[in-house]
C-alpha beads as a LAMMPS data file, in Angstrom:
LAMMPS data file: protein, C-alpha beads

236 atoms
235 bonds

1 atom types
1 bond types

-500.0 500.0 xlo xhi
-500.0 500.0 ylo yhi
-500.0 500.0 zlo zhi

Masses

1 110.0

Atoms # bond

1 1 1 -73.830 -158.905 148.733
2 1 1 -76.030 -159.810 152.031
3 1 1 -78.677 -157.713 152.634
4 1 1 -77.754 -155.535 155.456
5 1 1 -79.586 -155.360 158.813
6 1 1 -78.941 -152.810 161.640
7 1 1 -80.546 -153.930 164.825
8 1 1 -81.491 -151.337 167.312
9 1 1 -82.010 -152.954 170.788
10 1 1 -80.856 -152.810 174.347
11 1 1 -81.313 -156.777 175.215
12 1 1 -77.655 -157.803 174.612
13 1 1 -78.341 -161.519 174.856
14 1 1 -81.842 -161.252 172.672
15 1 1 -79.472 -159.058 169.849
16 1 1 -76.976 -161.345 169.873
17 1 1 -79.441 -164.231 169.269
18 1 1 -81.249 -162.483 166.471
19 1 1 -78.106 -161.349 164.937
20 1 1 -76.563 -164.830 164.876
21 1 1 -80.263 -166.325 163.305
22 1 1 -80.216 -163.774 160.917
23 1 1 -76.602 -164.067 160.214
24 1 1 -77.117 -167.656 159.239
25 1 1 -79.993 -166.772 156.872
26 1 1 -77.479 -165.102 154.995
27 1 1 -78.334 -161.465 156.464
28 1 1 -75.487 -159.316 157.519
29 1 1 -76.445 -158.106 160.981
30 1 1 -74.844 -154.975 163.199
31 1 1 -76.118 -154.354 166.252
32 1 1 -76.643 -150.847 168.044
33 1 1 -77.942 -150.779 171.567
34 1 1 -78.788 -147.370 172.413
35 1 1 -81.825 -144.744 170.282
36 1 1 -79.588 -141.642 170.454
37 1 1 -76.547 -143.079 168.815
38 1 1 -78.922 -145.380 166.352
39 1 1 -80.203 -142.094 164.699
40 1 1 -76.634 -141.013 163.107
41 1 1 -76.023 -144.606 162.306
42 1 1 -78.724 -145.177 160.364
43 1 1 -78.829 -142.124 158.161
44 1 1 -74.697 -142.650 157.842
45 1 1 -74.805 -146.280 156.874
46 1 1 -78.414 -147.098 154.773
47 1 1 -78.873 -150.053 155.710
48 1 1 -81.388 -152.567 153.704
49 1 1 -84.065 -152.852 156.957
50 1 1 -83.656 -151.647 160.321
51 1 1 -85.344 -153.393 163.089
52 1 1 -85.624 -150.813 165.809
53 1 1 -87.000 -151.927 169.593
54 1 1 -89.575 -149.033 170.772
55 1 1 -88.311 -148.979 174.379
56 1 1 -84.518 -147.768 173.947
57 1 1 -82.111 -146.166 176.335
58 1 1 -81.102 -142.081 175.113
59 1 1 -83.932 -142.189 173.043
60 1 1 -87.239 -144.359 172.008
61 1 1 -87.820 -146.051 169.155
62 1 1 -90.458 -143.985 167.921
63 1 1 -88.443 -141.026 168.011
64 1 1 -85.492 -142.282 166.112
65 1 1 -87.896 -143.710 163.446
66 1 1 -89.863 -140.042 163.214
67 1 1 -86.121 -138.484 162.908
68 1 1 -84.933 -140.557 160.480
69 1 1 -87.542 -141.271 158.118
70 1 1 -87.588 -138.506 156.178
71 1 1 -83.496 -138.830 154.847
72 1 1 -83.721 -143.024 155.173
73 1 1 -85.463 -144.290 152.416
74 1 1 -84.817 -148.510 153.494
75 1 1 -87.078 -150.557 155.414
76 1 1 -88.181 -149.935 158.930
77 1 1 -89.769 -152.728 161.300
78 1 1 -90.754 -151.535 164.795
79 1 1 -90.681 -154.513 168.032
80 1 1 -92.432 -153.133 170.526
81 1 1 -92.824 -155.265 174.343
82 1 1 -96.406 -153.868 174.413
83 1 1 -99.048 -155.113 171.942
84 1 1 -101.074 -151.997 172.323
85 1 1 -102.681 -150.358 169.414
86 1 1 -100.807 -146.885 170.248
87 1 1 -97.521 -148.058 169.620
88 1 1 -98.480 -149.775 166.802
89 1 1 -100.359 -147.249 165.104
90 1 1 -98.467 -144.401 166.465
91 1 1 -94.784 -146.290 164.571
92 1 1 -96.841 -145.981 161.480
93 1 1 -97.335 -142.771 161.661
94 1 1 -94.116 -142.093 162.340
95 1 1 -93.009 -143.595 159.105
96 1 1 -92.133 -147.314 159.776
97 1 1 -92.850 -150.022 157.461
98 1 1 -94.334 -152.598 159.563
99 1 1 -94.513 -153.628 163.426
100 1 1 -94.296 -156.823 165.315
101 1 1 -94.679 -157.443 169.081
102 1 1 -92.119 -159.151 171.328
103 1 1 -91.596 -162.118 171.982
104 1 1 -91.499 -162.929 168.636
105 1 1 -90.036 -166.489 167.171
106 1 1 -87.240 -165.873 165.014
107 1 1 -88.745 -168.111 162.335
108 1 1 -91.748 -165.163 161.871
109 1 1 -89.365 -162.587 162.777
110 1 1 -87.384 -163.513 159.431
111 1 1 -90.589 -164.315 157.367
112 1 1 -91.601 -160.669 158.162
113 1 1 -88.344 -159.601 156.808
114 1 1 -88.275 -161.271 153.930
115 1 1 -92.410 -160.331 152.692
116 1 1 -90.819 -156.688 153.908
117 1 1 -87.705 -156.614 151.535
118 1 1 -89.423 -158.627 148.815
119 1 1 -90.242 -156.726 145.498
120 1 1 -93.597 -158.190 144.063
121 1 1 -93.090 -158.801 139.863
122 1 1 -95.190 -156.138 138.382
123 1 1 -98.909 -156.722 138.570
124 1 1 -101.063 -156.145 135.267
125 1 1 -102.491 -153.228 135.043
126 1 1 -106.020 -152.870 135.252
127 1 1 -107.799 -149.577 134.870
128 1 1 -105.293 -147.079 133.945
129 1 1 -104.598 -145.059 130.746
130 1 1 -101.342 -144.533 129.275
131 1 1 -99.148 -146.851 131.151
132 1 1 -97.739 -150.549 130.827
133 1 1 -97.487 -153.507 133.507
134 1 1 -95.150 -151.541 135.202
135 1 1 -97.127 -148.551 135.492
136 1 1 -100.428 -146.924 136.091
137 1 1 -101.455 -143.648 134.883
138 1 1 -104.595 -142.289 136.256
139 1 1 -105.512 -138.394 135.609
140 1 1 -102.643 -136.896 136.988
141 1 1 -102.109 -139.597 139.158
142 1 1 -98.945 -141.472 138.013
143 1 1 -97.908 -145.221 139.679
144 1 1 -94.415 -147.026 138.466
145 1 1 -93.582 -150.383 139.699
146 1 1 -90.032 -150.308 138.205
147 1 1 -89.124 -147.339 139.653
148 1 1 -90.968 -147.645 142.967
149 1 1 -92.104 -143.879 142.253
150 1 1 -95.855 -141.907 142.010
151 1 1 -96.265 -138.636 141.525
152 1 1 -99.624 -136.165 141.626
153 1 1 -99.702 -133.431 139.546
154 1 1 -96.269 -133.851 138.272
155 1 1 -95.058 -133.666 141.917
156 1 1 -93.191 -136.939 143.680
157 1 1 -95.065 -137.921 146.872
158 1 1 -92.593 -139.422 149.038
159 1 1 -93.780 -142.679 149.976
160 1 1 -92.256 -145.416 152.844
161 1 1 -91.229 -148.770 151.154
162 1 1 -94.885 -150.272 152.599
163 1 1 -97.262 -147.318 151.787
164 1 1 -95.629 -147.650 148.144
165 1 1 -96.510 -151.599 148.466
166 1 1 -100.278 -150.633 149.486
167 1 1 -100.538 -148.081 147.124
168 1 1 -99.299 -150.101 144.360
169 1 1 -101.410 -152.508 145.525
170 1 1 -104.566 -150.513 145.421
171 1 1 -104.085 -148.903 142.220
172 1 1 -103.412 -152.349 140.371
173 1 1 -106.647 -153.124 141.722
174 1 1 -108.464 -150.022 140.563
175 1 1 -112.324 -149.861 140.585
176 1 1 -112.549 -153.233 143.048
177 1 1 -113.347 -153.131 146.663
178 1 1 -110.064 -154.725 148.748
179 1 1 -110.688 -156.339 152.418
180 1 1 -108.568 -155.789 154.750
181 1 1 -107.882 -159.409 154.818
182 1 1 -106.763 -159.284 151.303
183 1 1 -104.560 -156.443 151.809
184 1 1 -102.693 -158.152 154.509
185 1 1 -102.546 -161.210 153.189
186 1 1 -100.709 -159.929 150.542
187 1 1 -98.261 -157.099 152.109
188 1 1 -97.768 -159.037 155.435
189 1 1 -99.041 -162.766 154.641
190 1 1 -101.107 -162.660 157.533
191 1 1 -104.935 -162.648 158.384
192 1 1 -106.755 -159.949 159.442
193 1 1 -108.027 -161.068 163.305
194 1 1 -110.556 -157.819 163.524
195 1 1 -107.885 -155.759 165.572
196 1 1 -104.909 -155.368 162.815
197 1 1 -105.153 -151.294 162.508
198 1 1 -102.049 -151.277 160.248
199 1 1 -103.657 -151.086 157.031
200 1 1 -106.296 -148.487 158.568
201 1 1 -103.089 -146.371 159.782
202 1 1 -101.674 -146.647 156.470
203 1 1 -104.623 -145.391 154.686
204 1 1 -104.976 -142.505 156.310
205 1 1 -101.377 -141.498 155.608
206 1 1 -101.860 -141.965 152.125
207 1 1 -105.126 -139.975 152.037
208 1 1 -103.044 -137.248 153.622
209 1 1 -100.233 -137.478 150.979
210 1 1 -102.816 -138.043 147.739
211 1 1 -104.556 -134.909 148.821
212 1 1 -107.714 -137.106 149.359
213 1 1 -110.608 -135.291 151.684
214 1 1 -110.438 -137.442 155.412
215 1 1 -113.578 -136.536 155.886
216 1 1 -115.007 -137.293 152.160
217 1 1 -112.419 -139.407 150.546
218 1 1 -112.916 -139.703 146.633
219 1 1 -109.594 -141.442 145.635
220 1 1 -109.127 -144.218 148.047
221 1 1 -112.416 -144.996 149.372
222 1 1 -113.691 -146.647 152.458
223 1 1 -116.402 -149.237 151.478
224 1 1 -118.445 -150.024 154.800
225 1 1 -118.210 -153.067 155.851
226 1 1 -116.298 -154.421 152.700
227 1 1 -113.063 -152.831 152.711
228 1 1 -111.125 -149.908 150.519
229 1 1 -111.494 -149.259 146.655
230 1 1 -109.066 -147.029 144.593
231 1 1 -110.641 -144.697 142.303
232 1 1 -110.414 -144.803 139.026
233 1 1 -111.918 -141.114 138.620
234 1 1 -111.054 -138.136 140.652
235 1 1 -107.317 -137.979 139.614
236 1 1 -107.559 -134.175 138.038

Bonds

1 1 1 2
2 1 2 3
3 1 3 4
4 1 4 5
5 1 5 6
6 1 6 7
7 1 7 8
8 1 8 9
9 1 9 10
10 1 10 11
11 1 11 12
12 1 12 13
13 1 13 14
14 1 14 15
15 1 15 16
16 1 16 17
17 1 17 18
18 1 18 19
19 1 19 20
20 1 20 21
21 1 21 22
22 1 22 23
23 1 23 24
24 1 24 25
25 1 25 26
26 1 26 27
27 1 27 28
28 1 28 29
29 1 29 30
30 1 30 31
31 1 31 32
32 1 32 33
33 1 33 34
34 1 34 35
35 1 35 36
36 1 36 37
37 1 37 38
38 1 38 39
39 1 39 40
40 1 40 41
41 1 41 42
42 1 42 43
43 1 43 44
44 1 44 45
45 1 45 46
46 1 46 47
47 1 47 48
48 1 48 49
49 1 49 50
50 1 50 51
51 1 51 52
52 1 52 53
53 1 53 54
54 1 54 55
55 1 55 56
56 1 56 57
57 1 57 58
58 1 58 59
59 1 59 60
60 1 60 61
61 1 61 62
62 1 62 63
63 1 63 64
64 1 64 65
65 1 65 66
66 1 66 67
67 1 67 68
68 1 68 69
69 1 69 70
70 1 70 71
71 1 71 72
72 1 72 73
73 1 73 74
74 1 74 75
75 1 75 76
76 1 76 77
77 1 77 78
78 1 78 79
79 1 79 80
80 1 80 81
81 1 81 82
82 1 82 83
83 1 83 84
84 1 84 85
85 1 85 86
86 1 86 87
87 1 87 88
88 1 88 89
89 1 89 90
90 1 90 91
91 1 91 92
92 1 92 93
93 1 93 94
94 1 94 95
95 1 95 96
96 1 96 97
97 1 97 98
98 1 98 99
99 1 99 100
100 1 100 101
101 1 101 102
102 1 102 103
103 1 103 104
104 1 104 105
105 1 105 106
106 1 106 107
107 1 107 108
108 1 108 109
109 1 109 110
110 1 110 111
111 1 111 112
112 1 112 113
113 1 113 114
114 1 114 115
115 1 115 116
116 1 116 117
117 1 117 118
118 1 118 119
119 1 119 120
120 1 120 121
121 1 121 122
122 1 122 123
123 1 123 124
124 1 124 125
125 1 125 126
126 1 126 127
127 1 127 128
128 1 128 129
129 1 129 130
130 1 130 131
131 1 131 132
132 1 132 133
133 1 133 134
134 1 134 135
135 1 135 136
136 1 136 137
137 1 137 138
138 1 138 139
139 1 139 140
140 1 140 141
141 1 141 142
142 1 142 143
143 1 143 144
144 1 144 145
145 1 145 146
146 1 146 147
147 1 147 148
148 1 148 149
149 1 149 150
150 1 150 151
151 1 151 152
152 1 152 153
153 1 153 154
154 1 154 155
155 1 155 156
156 1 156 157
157 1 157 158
158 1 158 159
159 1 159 160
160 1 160 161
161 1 161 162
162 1 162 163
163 1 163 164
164 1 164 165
165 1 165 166
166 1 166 167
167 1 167 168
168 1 168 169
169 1 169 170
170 1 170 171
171 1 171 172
172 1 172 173
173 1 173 174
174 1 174 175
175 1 175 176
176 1 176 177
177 1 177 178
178 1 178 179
179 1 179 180
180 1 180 181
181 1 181 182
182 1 182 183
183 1 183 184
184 1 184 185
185 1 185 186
186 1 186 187
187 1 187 188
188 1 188 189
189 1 189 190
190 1 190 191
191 1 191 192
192 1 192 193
193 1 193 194
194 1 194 195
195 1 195 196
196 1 196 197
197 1 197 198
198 1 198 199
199 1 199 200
200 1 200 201
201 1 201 202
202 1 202 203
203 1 203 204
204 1 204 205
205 1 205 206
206 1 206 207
207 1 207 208
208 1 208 209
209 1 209 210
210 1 210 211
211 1 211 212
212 1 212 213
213 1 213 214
214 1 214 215
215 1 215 216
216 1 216 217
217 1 217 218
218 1 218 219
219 1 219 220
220 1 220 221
221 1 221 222
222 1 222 223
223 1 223 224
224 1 224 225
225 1 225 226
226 1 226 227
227 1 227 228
228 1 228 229
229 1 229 230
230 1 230 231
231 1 231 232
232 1 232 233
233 1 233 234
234 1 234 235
235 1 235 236
């Protein structure tokens, strides 16, 4: 079965261009033009990835990605007219996966899809106690890669398809310092140009969710200068 796309934008002509791209990359593509009626559709039909415009008629983009996030569990991918940091960061916040600014060729519009849906073979794992390649076990701190779960504590913390990726990411890496660079090379397969805030954003969220200190941070740690290290210690 395609994977299924629902397209939330207002530029008929620029949807139906996308659509038909898409459509002949073997995506199945629906379109929706307006943010208040995008809401029920997403959350009624699960779609695989959403791409939702930020400026919408009824209601933004950023609002229909903070309303639906927390009963969607697909893929989210912002567009967003303005490259401006607060749209940007503020759509991760919100809950979306990843964010791209218009205009965008549709060649690196569907590459960005496709590093978005992709699920990476499990990664070795390095550092952890009482796990396998598909998971990492570290104190009470619990990773899988099969399941696409972690829990802290015993407790599930609900992650969006790209914190999971970083997270994942980080952990597998436990105990070594990861650039930014690296990290988006290998969640977005792009460089980092000294502006990308994404994996900054993202960060923080998990911090919030791993009950990590903002101020202090002892389980994903900010190495000046160098990047962010997972900690092997602190999990209790």
């Amino acid at each position: 079965m395609n994977t299924r796309i629902l397209l939330v934008e207002d530029d008929t002509r620029l949807a139906e261009l996308t659509a038909e791209y898409l459509g002949k990359n073997d995506f199945s593509v629906s379109i929706e033009p307006r943010g208040d009626t995008a809401e029920a559709r997403i959350l009624e039909e699960q779609p695989d990835l959403v791409i939702l415009d930020v400026m919408l008629p009824g209601k933004d983009g950023l609002e229909v990605c903070r309303a639906v996030r927390p009963a969607y569990r697909g893929v989210i991918l912002m567009l967003t007219a303005r490259d401006e940091d607060f749209d940007q960061i503020l759509g991760l916040e919100m809950g979306a996966d990843d964010y791209i600014a218009k205009p965008v060729q549709p060649r690196v519009l569907l590459a960005r899809i496709k590093a978005l849906l992709r699920r990476r073979p499990a990664t070795e794992a390095t550092g952890g106690s009482g796990g396998d390649d598909e998971s990492l076990v570290f104190g009470q701190f619990r990773i899988s890669q099969v399941t696409r779960n972690a829990s802290l504590a015993g407790q599930t913390i609900d992650l969006t398809t790209a914190e999971f990726d970083l997270l994942w990411l980080l952990a597998s890496h436990a105990g070594n310092v990861l650039s930014r660079d690296d990290l988006l090379q290998e969640l977005r397969g792009i460089g980092f140009d000294g502006l990308d805030r994404s994996i900054d954003a993202r960060i923080s969220r998990l911090r919030k969710k791993l009950n990590d200190d903002p101020e202090n941070p002892t389980r994903i740690k900010t190495v000046r200068g160098k990047g962010y290290l997972f900690s092997k210690h602190d999990w209790n």
